[in-house]
N, C-alpha and C positions, 0 to 999 in steps of 0.2 A: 504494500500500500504506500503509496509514494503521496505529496500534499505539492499540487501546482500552486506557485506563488506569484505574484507580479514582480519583474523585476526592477520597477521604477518607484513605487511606493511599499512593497513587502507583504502586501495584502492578501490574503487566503483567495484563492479562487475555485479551485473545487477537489475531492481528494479521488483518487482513478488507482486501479489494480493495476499498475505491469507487471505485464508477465513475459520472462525473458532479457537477453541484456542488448544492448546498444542503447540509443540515444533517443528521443520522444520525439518523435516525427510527427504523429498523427494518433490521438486518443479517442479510442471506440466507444460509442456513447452509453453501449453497455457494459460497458467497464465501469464509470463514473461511479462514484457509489455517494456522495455529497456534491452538492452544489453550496458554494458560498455567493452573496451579492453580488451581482454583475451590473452595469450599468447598460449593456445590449447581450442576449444572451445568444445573437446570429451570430454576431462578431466575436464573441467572447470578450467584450470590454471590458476593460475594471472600471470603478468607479475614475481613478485617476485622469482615464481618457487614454490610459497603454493600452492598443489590442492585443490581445494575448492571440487567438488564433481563428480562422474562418471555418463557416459551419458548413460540410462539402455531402450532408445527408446521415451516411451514418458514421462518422466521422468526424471529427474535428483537425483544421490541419492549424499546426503549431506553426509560428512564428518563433524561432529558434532562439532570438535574443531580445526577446520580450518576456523570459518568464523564468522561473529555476525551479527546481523541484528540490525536496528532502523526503526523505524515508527510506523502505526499503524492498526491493524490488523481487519478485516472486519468481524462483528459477523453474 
């Protein structure tokens, strides 16, 4: 369980299952397991006004330096 952050203001945005290792390309919407405040939730906005990432259906696709993650990832 890993917790997507913004990386402009540090603000929670939502917390998602990866499973497997490399790098967070694109988070599956059924993975998500919390959603925190968003200010557009097509874009993935924060409140800040940083997009985090675009919503491509069933999928979200990440914005690679818009956001950090912490936790820890499910092999």
């Amino acid at each position: 369980m890993i917790t997507i952050k913004c990386a402009q203001c540090k603000r929670k945005i939502f917390k998602y299952k990866k499973i497997g290792k490399g790098r967070v390309l694109r988070c599956y919407k059924d993975r998500i397991v919390r959603y925190y405040p968003v200010r557009d939730r097509q874009n993935m906005q924060c409140l800040c006004g940083q997009i985090i990432g675009i919503d491509e259906g069933k999928w979200i696709k990440m914005k690679q330096n818009a956001f950090e993650y912490k936790g820890r990832i499910i092999k």
